[in-house]
Kinemage of the C-alpha trace (Angstrom):
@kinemage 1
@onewidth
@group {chain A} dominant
@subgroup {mainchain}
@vectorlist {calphas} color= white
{ca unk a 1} P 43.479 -35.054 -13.202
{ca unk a 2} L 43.594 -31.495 -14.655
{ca unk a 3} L 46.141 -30.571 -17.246
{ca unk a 4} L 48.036 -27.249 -17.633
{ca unk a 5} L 45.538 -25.460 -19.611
{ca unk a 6} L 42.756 -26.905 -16.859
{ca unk a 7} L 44.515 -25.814 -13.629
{ca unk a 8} L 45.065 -22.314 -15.347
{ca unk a 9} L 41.803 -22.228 -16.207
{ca unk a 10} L 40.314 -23.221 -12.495
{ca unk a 11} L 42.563 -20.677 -10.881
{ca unk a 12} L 41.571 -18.140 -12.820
{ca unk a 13} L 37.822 -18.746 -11.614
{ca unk a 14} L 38.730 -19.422 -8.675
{ca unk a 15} L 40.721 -15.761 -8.152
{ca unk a 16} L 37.959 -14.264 -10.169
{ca unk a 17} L 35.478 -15.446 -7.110
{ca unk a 18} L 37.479 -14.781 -4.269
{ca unk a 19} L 37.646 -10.923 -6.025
{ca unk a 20} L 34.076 -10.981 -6.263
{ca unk a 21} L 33.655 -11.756 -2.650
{ca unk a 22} L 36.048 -9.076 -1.481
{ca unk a 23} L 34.321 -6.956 -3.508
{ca unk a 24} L 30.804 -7.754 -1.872
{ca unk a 25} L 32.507 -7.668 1.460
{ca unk a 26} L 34.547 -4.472 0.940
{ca unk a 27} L 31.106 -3.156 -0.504
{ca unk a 28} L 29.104 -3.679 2.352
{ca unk a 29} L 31.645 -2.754 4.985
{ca unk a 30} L 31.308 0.744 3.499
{ca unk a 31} L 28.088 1.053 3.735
{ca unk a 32} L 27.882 -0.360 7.574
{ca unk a 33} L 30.330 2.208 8.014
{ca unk a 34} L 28.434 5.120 6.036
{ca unk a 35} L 25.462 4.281 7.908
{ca unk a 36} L 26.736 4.224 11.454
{ca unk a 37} L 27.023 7.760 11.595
{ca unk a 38} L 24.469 10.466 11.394
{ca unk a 39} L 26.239 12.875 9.621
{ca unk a 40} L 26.652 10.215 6.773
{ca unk a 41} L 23.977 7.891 7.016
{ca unk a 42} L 21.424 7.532 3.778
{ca unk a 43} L 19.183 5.436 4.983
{ca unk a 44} L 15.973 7.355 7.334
{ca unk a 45} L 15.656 3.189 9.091
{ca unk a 46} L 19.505 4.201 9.788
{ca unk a 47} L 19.088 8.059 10.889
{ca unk a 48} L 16.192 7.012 13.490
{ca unk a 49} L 18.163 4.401 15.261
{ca unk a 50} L 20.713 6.455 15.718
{ca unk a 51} L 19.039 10.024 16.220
{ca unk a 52} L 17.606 8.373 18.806
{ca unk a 53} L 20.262 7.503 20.975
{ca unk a 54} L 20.798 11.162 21.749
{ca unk a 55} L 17.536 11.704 21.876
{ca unk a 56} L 16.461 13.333 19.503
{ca unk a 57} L 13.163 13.441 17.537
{ca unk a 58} L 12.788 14.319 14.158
{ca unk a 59} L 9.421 16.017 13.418
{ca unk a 60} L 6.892 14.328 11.686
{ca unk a 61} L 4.343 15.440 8.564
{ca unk a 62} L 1.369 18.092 9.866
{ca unk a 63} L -1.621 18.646 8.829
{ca unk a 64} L -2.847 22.179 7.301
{ca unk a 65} L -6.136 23.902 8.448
{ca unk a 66} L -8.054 27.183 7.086
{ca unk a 67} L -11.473 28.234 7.823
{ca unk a 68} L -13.959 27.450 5.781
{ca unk a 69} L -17.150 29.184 4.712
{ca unk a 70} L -20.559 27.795 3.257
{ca unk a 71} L -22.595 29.643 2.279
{ca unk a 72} L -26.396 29.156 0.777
{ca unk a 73} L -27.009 29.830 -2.583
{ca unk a 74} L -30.800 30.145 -2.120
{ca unk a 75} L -30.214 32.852 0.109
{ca unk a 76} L -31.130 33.015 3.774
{ca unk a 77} L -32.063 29.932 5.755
{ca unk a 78} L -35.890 28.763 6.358
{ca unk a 79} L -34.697 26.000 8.825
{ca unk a 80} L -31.689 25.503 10.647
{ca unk a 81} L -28.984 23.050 9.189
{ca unk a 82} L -26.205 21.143 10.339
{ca unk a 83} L -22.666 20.278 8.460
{ca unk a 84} L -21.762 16.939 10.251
{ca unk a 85} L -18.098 16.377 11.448
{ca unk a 86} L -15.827 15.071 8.283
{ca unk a 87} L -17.960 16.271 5.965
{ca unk a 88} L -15.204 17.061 3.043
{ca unk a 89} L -14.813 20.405 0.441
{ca unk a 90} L -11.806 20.197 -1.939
{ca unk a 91} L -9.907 21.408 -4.664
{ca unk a 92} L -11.355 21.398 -8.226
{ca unk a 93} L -8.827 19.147 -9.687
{ca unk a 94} L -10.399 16.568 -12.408
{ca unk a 95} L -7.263 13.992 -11.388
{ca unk a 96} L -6.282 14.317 -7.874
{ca unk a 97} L -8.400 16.451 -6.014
{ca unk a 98} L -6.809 17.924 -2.349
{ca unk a 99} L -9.682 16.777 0.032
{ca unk a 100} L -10.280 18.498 3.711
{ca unk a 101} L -12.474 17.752 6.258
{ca unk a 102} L -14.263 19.643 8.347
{ca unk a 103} L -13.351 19.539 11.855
{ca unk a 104} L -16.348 19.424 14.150
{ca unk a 105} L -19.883 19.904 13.371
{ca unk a 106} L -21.821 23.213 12.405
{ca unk a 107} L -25.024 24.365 12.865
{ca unk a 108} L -26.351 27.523 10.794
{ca unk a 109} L -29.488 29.216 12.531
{ca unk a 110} L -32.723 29.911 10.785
{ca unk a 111} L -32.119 33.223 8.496
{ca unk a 112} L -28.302 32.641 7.937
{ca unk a 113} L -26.819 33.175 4.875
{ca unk a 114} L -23.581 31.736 5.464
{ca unk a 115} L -21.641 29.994 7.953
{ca unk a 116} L -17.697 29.279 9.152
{ca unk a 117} L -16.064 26.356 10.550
{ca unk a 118} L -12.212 25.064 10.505
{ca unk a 119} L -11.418 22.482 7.751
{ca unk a 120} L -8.421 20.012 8.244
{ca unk a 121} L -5.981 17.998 5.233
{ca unk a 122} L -6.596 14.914 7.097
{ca unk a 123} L -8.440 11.747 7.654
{ca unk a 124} L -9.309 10.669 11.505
{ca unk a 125} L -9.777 6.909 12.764
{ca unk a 126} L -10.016 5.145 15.443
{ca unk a 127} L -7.901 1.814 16.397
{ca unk a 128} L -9.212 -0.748 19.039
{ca unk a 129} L -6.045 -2.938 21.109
{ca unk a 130} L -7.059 -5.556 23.560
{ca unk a 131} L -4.684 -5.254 26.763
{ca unk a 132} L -2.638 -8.799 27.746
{ca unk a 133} L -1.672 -7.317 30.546
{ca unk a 134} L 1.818 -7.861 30.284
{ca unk a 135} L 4.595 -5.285 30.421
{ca unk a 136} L 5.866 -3.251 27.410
{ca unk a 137} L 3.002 -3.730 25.067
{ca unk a 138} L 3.102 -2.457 21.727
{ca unk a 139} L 0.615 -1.971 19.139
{ca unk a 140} L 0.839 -0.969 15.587
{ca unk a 141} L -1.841 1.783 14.107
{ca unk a 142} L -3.249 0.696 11.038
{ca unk a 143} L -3.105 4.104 9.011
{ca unk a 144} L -0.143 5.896 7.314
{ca unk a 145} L 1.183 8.373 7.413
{ca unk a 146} L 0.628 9.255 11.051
{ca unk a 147} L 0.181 13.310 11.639
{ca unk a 148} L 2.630 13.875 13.889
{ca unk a 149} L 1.058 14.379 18.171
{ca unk a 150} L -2.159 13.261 17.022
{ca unk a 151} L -2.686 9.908 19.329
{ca unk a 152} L -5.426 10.372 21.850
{ca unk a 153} L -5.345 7.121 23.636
{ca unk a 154} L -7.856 6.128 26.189
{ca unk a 155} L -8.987 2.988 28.346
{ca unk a 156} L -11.799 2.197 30.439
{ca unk a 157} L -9.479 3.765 33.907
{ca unk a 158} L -9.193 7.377 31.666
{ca unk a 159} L -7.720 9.213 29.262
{ca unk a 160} L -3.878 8.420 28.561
{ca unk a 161} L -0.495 11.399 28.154
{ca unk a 162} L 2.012 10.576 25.265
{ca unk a 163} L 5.566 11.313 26.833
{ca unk a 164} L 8.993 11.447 25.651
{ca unk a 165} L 10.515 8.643 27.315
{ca unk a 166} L 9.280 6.561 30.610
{ca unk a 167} L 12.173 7.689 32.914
{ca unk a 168} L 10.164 10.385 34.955
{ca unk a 169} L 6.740 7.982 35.055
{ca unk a 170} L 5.643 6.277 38.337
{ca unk a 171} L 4.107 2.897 38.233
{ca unk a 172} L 0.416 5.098 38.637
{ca unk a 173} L 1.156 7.672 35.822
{ca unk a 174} L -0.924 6.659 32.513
{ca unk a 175} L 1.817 7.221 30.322
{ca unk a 176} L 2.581 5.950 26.678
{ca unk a 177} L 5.055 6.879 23.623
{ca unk a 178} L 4.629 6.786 20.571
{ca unk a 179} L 7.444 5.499 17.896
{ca unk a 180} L 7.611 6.790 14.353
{ca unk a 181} L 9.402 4.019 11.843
{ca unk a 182} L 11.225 4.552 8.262
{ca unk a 183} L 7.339 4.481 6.529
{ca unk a 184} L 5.782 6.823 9.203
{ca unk a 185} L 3.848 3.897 10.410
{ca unk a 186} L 3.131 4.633 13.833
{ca unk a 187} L 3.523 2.315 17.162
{ca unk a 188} L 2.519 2.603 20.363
{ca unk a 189} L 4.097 1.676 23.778
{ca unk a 190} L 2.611 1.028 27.234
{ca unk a 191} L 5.524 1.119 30.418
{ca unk a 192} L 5.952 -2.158 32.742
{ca unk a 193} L 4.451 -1.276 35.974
{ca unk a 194} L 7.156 0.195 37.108
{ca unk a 195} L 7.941 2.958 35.113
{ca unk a 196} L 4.651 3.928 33.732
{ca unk a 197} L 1.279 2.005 34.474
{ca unk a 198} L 0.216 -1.228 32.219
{ca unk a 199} L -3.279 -0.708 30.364
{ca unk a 200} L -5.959 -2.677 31.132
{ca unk a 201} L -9.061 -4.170 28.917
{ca unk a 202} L -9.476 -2.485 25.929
{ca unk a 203} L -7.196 0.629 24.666
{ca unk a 204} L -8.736 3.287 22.099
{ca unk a 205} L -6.503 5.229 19.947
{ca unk a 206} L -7.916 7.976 17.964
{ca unk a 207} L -5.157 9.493 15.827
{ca unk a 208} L -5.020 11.528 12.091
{ca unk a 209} L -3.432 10.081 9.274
{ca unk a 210} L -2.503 12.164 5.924
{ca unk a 211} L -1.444 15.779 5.910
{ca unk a 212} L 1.927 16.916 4.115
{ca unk a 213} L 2.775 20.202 2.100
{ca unk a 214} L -0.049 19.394 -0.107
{ca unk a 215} L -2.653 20.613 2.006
{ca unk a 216} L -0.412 24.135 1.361
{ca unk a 217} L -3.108 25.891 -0.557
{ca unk a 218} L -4.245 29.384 -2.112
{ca unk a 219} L -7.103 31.299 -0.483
{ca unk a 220} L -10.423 30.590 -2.882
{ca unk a 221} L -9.078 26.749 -3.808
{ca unk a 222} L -11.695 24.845 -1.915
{ca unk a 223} L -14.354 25.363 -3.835
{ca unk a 224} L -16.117 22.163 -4.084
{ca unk a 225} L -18.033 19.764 -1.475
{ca unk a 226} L -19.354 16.559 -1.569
{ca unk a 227} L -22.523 15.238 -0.628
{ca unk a 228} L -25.893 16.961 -0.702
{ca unk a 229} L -27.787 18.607 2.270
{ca unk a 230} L -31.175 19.275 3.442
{ca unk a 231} L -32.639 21.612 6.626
{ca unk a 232} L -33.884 20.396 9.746
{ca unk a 233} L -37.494 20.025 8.052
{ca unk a 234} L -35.895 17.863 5.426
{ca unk a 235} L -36.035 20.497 2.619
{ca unk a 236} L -32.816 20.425 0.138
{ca unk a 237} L -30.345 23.058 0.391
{ca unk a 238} L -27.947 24.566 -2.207
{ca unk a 239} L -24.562 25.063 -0.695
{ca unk a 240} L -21.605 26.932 -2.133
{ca unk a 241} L -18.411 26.851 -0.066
{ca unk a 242} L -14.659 28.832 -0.524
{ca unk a 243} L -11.753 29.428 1.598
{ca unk a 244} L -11.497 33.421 1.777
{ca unk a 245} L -7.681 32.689 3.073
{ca unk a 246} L -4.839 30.869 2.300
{ca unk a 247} L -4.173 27.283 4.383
{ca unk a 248} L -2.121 27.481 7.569
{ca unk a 249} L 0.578 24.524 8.640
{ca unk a 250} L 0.623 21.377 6.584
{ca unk a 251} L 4.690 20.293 6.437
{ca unk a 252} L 5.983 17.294 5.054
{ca unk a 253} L 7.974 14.891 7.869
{ca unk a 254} L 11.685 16.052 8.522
{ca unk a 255} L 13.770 15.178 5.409
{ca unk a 256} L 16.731 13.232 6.145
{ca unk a 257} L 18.735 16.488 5.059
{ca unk a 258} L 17.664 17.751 8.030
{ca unk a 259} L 17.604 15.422 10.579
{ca unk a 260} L 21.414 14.959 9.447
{ca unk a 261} L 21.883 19.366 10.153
{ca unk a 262} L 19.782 19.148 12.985
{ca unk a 263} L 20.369 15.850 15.341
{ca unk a 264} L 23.645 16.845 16.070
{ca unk a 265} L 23.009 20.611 16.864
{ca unk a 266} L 20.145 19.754 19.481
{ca unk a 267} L 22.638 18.063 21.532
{ca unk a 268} L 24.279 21.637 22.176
{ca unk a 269} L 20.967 23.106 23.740
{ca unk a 270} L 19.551 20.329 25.979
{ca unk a 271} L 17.613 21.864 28.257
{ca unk a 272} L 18.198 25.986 27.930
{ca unk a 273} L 19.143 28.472 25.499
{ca unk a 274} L 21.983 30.482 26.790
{ca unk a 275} L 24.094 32.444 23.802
{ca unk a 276} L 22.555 33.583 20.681
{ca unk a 277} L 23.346 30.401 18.409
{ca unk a 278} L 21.553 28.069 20.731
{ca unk a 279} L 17.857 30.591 20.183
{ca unk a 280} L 18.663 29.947 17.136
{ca unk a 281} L 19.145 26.213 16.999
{ca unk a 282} L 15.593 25.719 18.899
{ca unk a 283} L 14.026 27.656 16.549
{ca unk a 284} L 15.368 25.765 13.726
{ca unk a 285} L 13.775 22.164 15.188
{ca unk a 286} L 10.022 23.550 14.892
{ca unk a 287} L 8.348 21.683 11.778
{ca unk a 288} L 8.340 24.408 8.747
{ca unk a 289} L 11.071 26.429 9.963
{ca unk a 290} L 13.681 26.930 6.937
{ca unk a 291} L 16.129 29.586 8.957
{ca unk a 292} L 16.396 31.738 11.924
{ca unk a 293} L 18.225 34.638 13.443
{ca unk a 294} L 18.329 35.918 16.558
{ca unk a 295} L 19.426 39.578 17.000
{ca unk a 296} L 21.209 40.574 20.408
{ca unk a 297} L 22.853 44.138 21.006
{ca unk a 298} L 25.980 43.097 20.029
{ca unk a 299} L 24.718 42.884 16.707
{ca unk a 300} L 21.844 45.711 16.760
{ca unk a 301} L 22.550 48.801 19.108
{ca unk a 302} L 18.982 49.472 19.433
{ca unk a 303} L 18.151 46.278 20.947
{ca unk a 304} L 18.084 46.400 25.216
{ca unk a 305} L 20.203 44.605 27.662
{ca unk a 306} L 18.919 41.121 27.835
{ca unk a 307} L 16.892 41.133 25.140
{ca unk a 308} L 16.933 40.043 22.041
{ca unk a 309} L 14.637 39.507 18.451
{ca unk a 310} L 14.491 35.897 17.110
{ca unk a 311} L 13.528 36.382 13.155
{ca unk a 312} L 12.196 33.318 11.549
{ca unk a 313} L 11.452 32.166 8.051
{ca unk a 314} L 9.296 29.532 7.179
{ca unk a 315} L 10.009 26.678 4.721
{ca unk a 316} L 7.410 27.789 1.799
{ca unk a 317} L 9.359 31.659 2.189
{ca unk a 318} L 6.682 34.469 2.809
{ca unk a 319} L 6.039 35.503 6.300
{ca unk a 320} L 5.426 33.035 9.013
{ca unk a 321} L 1.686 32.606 10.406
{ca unk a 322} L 0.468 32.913 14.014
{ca unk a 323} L 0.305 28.962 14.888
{ca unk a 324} L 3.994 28.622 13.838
{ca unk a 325} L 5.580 31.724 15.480
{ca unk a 326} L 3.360 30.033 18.374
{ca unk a 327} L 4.729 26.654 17.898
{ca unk a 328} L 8.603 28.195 17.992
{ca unk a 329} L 7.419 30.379 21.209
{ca unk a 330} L 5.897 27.222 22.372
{ca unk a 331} L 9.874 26.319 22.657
{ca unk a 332} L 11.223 28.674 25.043
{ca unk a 333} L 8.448 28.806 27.611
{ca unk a 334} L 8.019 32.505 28.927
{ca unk a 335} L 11.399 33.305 27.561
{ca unk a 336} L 9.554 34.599 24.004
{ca unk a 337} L 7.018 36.629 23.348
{ca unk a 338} L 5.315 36.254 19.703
{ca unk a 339} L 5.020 39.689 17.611
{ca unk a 340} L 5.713 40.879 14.524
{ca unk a 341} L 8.244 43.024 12.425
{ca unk a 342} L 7.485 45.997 14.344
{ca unk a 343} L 7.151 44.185 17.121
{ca unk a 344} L 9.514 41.227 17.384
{ca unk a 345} L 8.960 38.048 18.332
{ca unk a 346} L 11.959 37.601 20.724
């Protein structure tokens, strides 16, 4: 039996623990609640579940190119030579250098003195899936981060389109999509027969990994390559190499800042952009777009009827390049045109 000083003392604990776990609860209820809503939600496992249900999808991390020029310090060549495909120049940093790779092979003739090829701030691989035949596969890429549309996926029957969803695919259509987790691990998924076809034997994926705003570079930063070379008559070869411009693309995946701004605005322009705002909504969803404006002559007296000029600014400030006013062009179909400030790209 417990005395009067013992049963005060048990109570005590005993309201002291039941506080605690009201606590927890009351704790955890707030966050379920926090993160069931986009507009609140901290957590990017959180913002992709439920992005997704409106279908939206938040860009991932790019990869930045320049061209690249290497040139032979020995002067002109005696025999031709060839710069195999990955072969890698980077920055001169003693810690952590910034590493491209050169995009396809080159050959420099006989009596060059230089040559030119596009460099990319990314690694390439290839993944190997054997097919069970069964509906709904899935398979998990091995490398991380995944540049964003890189997938080229191919089986034995031919080459393999990434799509946004399976609703429009026919049981013939070789269709797969590609899902993006919290980690920007990358999975693919095959359809069911039904609604897109079911892969058969073995399934190649070749796909980029890497890339991010810290292939954003300076022009003469890539000034050093690795590995040595030699002509086609085996003879060694001094090569010097530089980037005369500055790096184009190369954006970090969509912050969680963003995807909060920007999920619930693309539900407003689903399909076409009618009034000003929604120009200026689709403009704002392209990777490395900070802000945009569109101009209509309501605003600018100057501009025609049924026309208007779509100003954008990129996320690193400075004027935006070719491939991106491209990429927000890309958006509108033959509604845009792509120019510059005399000659507007809207």
């Amino acid at each position: 039996d417990l005395d009067d000083a013992e049963l005060a003392e048990f109570t005590r604990h005993l309201l002291a623990a039941q506080a605690h776990v009201g606590d927890r609860l009351a704790y955890l209820m707030n966050n379920h609640g926090r993160e069931a809503r986009i507009t609140t939600a901290q957590q990017r496992r959180s913002l992709l579940g439920l992005v997704k249900l409106i279908g939206y999808r938040p860009a991932g991390a790019s990869a930045a190119t320049v061209e690249q020029t290497f040139a032979f310090i020995d002067g002109a060549l005696t025999n031709p030579l060839t710069f195999s495909a990955g072969t890698i120049v980077k920055t001169d940093a003693t810690t952590t250098a910034v590493k491209f790779r050169l995009v396809s092979s080159l050959t420099a003739a006989a009596g060059s003195t230089s040559i030119t090829g596009i460099v990319k701030n990314s690694d390439e691989i290839t993944n190997t899936f054997a097919s069970s035949g069964r509906a709904d596969q899935e398979f998990r890429l091995s490398r991380s981060p995944y540049v964003d549309r890189s997938a080229s996926v191919s089986t034995s029957s031919g080459v393999w389109t990434e799509v946004r969803n399976f609703l429009s695919s026919t049981p013939l259509d070789r269709h797969y999509v590609t899902i993006i987790d919290a980690q920007d691990r990358c999975t693919l998924r095959f359809g069911n027969g039904i609604n897109g076809a079911i892969p058969e034997g073995l399934i190649a994926c070749v796909y980029e990994f890497g890339g991010g705003s810290i292939g954003k570079l300076q022009p003469n930063t890539l000034r050093t390559i690795e590995g040595s070379f030699v002509d086609s008559a085996n003879i060694p070869v001094r090569v010097t190499t530089t980037n005369i411009l500055k790096t184009d693309g190369g954006e970090d995946r969509q912050s969680n800042a963003m995807i909060r701004i920007l999920a619930p605005e693309s539900i407003r322009v689903p399909a076409a952009s009618v009034a000003r705002e929604d120009y200026e909504i689709v403009a704002r969803q392209v990777n490395g777009i900070a802000r945009s404006l569109m101009l209509t002559r309501r605003q600018d007296p100057s501009v025609l009827f049924n026309e208007g000029f779509l100003y954008v600014v990129p996320t690193d400030g400075g004027t935006a390049s070719t491939p991106l006013l491209e990429a927000v062009a890309k958006r509108f179909g033959d509604e845009v045109y792509v120019g510059d400030a005399a000659s507007p790209s809207m």
